[in-house]
N, C-alpha and C positions, 0 to 999 in steps of 0.2 A: 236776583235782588236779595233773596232772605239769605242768600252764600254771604253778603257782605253785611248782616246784618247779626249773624251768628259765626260763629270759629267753629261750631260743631257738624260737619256733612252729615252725622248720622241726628245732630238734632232738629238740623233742616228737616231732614226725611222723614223725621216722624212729625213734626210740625203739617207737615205736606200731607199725610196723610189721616191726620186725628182731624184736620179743619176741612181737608174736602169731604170727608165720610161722617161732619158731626154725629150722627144719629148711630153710628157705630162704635163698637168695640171688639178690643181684639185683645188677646196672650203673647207673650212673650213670643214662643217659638214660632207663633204664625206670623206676629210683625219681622223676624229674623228672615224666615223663607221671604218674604212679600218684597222685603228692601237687599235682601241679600247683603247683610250684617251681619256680624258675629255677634250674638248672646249675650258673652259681659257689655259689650257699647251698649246694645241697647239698656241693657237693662240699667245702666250706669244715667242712661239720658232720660230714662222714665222716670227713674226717682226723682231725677235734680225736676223734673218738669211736671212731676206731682208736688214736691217741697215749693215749687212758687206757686201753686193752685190750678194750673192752667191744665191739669188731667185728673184723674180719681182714678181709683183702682178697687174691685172689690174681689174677694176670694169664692168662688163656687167651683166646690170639689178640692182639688188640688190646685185649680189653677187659677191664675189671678190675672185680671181682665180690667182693661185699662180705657178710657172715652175721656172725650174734653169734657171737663168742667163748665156745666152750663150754670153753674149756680153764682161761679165767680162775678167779682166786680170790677 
């Protein structure tokens, strides 16, 4: 169902996985391994899906670490 509701297979998959794990967060390269994606997609689908609210991201260390936005409305 969310295939036909998004054009993106790799924004589905992070969609799938930031909403059944709310309480979780993850980096770039471990959602890569996890969906078996390439790097630029995802990181291409994190931004567009942090720029409409529906994720955050924060930096500790070098790496930056991304959760669904529970604050949105």
């Amino acid at each position: 169902m969310l295939r036909r509701l998004f054009s993106s297979q790799t924004r589905v998959d992070l969609l799938r996985l930031f909403f059944t794990n709310p309480d979780e967060r993850y980096y770039v390269r471990e959602i890569a391994r996890r969906l078996r994606r390439d790097i630029s997609g995802i990181k291409r689908e994190l931004d567009n899906l942090e720029k409409t609210a529906l994720l955050t991201s924060d930096k500790v260390g070098n790496l930056r670490y991304y959760a669904v936005n529970k604050t949105a409305a």
